[in-house]
C-alpha positions as CSV (number, residue, x, y, z in Angstrom):
1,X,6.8,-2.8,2.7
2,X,5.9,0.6,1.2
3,X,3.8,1.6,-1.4
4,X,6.4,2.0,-4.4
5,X,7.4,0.4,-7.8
6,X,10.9,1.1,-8.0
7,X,13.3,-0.1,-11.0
8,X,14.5,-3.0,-9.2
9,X,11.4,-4.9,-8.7
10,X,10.6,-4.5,-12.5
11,X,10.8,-7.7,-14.6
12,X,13.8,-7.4,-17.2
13,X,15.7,-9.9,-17.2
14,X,15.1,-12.2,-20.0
15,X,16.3,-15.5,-18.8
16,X,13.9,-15.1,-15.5
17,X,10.7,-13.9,-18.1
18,X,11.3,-17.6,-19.8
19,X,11.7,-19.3,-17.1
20,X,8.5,-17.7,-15.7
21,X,6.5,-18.8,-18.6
22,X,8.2,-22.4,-18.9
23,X,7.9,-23.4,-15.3
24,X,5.5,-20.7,-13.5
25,X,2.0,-21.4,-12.3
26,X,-0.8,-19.6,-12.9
27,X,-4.0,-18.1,-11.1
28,X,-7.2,-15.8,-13.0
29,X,-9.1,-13.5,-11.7
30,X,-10.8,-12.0,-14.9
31,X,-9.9,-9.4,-16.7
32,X,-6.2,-10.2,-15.5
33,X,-4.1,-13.6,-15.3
34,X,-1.2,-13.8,-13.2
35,X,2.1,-16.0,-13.9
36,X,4.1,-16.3,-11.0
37,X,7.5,-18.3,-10.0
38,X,9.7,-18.8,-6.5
39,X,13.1,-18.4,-7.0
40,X,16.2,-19.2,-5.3
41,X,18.8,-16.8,-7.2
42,X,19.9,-14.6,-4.5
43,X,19.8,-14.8,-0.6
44,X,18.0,-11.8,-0.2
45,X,13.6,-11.7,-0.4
46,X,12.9,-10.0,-3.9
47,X,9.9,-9.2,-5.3
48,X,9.9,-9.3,-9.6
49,X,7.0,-8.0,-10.8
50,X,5.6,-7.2,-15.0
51,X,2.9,-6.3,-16.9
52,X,1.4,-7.1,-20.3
53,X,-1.4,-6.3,-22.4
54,X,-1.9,-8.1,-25.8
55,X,-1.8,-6.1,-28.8
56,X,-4.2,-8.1,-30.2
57,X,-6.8,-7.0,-28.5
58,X,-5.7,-3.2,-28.2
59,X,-4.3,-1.7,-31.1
60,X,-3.4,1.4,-30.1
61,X,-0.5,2.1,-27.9
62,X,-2.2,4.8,-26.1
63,X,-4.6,2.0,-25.0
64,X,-2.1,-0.9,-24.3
65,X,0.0,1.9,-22.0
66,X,-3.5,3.3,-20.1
67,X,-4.2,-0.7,-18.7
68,X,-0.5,-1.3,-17.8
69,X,-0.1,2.0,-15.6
70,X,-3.7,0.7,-14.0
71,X,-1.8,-2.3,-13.6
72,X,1.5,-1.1,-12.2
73,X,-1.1,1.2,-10.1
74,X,-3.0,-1.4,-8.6
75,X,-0.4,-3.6,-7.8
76,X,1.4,-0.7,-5.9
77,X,-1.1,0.1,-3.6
78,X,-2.1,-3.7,-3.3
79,X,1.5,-5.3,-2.5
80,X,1.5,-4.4,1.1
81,X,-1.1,-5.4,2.4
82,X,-1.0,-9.2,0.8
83,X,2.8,-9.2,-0.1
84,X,4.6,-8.0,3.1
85,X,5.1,-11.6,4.8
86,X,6.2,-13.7,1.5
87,X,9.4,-14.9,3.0
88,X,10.9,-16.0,-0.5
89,X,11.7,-14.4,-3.7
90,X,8.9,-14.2,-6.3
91,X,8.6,-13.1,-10.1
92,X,5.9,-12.9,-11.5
93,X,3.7,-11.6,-14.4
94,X,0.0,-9.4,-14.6
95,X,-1.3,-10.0,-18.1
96,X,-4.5,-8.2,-18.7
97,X,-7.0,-10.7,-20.7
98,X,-9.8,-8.7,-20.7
99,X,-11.4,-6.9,-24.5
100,X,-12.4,-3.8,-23.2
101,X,-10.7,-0.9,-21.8
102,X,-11.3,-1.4,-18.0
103,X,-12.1,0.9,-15.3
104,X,-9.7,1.3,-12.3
105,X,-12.2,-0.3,-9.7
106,X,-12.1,-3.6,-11.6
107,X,-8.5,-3.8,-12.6
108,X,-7.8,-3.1,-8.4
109,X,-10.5,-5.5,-7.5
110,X,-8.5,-8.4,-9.6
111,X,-5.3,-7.4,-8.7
112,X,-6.8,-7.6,-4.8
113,X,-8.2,-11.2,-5.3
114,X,-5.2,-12.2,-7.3
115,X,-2.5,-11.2,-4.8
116,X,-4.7,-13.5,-1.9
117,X,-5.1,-15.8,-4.4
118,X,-0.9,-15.8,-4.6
119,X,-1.1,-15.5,-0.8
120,X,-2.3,-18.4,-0.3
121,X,-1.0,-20.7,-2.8
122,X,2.2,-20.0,-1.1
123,X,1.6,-20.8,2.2
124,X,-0.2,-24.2,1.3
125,X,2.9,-25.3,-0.9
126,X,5.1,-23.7,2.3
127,X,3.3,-26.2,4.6
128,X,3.3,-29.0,2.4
């Protein structure tokens, strides 16, 4: 698996972001939650992957765009290494939670704990 973010593993279609929300499953590491879903759509392994930060909490764009490029960023270099033997396709969903403007370290240290967090969870639902 190599270290990219091309267009089609973004998140876009509409009718899979709903579904995600309505029947995904979700896992927290603060400052980010992750919403994630198997799917059966295609015969191929895919990997679907978004980010969102709440406007809420940061106002400015400038901010907002900042933690989702950490995001995409962490996620990049991350996927590998935690991601490469998933044997079904996967959506899901890094929402940062968090009220402060984070540093890189922590948003990679979450992303870390959240993909073996992910991991895991779907090899204990693969052997059950």
């Amino acid at each position: 698996m190599q270290n990219s973010y091309n267009k089609n593993e973004k998140l876009k279609r509409k009718i899979l972001i709903d579904r995600l929300f309505d029947e995904g499953r979700f896992l927290k590491a603060y400052p980010i939650q992750l919403v994630y879903l198997q799917f059966k759509d295609s015969t191929t392994k895919e990997l679907k992957v978004g980010v969102s930060v709440s406007k809420r909490h940061f106002k400015k764009a400038v901010d907002r765009n900042r933690i989702k490029r950490l995001l995409r960023e962490a996620y990049r270099n991350n996927k590998s290494t935690h991601l490469s033997n998933t044997e079904s396709s996967l959506a899901f969903m890094l929402m940062y939670v968090g009220k402060e403007l984070p540093h890189y370290k922590t948003v990679e240290n979450a992303v870390q704990l959240l993909l073996k967090k992910l991991t895991n969870r779907l090899e204990d639902e693969k052997n059950s």
